[in-house]
C-alpha positions, 0 to 999 in steps of 0.5 A: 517463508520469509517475505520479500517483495514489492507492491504493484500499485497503481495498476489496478487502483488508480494513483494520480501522483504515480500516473499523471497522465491518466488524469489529464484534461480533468481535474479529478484526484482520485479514481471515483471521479476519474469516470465521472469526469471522462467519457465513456469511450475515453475513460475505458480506452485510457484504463485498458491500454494502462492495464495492459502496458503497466504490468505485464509478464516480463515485471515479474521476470525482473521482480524474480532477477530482483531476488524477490520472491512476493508480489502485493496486488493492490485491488479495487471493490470493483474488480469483478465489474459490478460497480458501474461506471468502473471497469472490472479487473479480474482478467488481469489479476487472473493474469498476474496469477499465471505469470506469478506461478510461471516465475515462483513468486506469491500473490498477496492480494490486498483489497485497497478500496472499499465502498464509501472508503476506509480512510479518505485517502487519494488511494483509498479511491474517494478522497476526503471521505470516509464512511465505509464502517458505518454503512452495513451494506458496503460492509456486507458487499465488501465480505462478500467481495473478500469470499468471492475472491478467495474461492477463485484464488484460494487454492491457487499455487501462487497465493500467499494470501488475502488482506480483507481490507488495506490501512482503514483509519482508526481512532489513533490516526485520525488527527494525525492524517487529518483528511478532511484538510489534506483531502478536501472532498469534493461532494461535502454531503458524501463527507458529512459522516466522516468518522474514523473506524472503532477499533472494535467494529474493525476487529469484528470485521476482520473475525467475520471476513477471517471466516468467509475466507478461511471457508474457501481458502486453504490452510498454508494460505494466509489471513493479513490484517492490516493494524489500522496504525495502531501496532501495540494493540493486536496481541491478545487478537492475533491469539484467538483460538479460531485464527489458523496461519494469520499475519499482522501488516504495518505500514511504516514510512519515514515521512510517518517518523518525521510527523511523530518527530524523528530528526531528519538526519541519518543518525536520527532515522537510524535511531527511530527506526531501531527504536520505534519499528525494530524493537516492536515489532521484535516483541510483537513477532512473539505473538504472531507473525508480523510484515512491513506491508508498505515502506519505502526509502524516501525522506526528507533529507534527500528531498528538501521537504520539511515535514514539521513546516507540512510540507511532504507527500502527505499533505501533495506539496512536492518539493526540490530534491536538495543539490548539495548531495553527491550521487556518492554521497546519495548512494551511501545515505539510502544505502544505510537506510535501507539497510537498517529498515531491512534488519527492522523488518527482517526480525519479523517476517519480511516486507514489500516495499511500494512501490515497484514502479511509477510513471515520473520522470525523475530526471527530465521535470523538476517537480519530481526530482528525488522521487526516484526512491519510492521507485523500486526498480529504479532504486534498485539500478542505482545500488541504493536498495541491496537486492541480493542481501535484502 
């Protein structure tokens, strides 16, 4: 199967840039101080009613009239509410399957948030901290979260697969995200062991969590593991004689190009994507199956941001969409992008793009102007995404 999908992020783990809202009357920027900030009463009252209004069974009658045919659900470690003060979520992902299997689409789900976080994002859950792989114990709850999950869902008509763990950050990455300075952590003691994950503890990780799931799951379903943004080293991996049906999942933005160098001008986005996503992964689709977990059309071009200068949505300063572009002249940029980043991904075996949706006004405040392009469904109502050749 070919791929083509969307994400459903920041329904049930938490992004403040995608839902302002959420986090009003606190200052927390991220959901491990969302509950710690709010009352009881108030925190579960604003997490119910988003949960039960921000996705629901008409999203994936629209995804499907999209001509998609998958859906990637970002999930927390908390999702069977046993992680006080955070509200469980699995009724609704049990929910998301129903409405999945009415409309034919697939569920991949992707556990984003472990104990202790994987990377110190914002969407990691625990900003400006990372120390998941050095604890045994969140390690060990996090496997047995996995196997928990793939016995309810693993025999599920409309599971694609499960992604053990979502963008944990390697050596490769470290210094180029620099998380204790995009992400300051509010509790420095909590951060005083940051330190990015080995690549060989995450290649252990992922046999062992390959193992508890595989025991639960069956075999046409599948195994993603994310590449830790570090692509080129998963060939003699993906190969291991005990993995059945597994896919390797890269995340690949043009701010990341614009960070590594990628002139911001059509020609030049063009021409990095063709060289550095196309190309490897062309090569690495020999080995094993390979998706785009996350990408988007967003870019500098359009926005105003200068990622040299460090400004971009990775370090949270927003920018001022440019003026001098025509809504024409708009439509034909995002149109060549996506087109070449569609062939990209499309030599290997799909995408989902992130994100279907977010709660900006993109028209109204100026603040967000230009944002419209992480947006799906809007990307889509402005002929910028081409669904039906997608």
């Amino acid at each position: 199967m070919q791929i083509k999908g969307v994400n459903l992020g920041n329904w049930l783990v938490l992004e403040k840039w995608m839902s302002p809202a959420l986090f009003a009357g606190t200052t927390a920027e991220d959901e491990y101080y969302l509950p710690r900030q709010l009352s009881k009463e108030v925190y579960e009252a604003r997490i119910k009613v988003h949960r039960s209004e921000y996705i629901t069974e008409r999203d994936f009658a629209i995804i499907k009239s999209h001509h998609m045919n998958a859906v990637r659900i970002p999930v927390p470690y908390f999702i069977f509410g046993d992680c006080p003060p955070f509200i469980g979520c699995i009724e609704e992902l049990d929910k998301a399957f129903g409405w999945a299997e009415k409309y034919e689409l697939q569920i991949l789900i992707d556990l984003h948030t472990v104990p202790g976080s994987q990377n110190g994002f914002d969407n990691g859950g625990l900003s400006g901290v990372c120390t998941w792989a050095s604890s045994r114990e969140n390690v060990e709850f996090t496997l047995g979260l996995l196997e928990k999950l793939a016995e309810r869902y693993g025999n599920r008509k409309g599971l694609l697969g499960i992604e053990p763990v979502n963008e944990p950050l390697t050596e490769a990455a470290w210094d180029s995200f620099n998380i204790e300075e995009r992400y300051k952590p509010v509790d420095k003691e909590m951060a005083k062991y940051n330190a990015p994950v080995p690549m060989e503890f995450l290649k252990q990780f992922y046999i062992e969590a390959y193992g508890r799931i595989r025991k639960h799951m069956t075999a046409e379903k599948s195994v993603v593991f994310h590449d830790g943004f570090n692509f080129s080293v998963w060939k003699d991996f993906m190969l291991k004689e005990e993995f059945e049906n597994i896919i390797l999942d890269t995340h690949q933005y043009l701010m990341m190009a614009e960070i590594d160098g990628c002139p911001q001008s059509v020609e030049g986005y063009v021409t990095y994507v063709k060289e550095k996503y196309e190309a490897p992964i062309k090569e690495m689709a020999q080995y094993c199956p390979v998706i785009c977990g996350e990408w988007c059309l967003f870019n500098s071009l359009i926005c105003g941001h200068d990622t040299k200068g460090g400004q971009s949505v990775l370090n949270g300063i927003e920018g001022v969409e440019k003026e001098f572009y025509t809504p024409k002249q708009k439509k034909e940029i995002y149109e060549e992008l996506a087109k070449v980043q569609l062939d990209a991904w499309n030599v290997g075996n799909g995408y989902f793009y992130w994100n279907y949706k977010l709660l900006l006004d993109t028209v109204n405040e100026p603040v967000w102007i230009g944002w419209d392009s992480w947006d799906f469904d809007k990307s889509v109502a402005q002929g910028w995404f081409p669904v039906e050749h997608a």
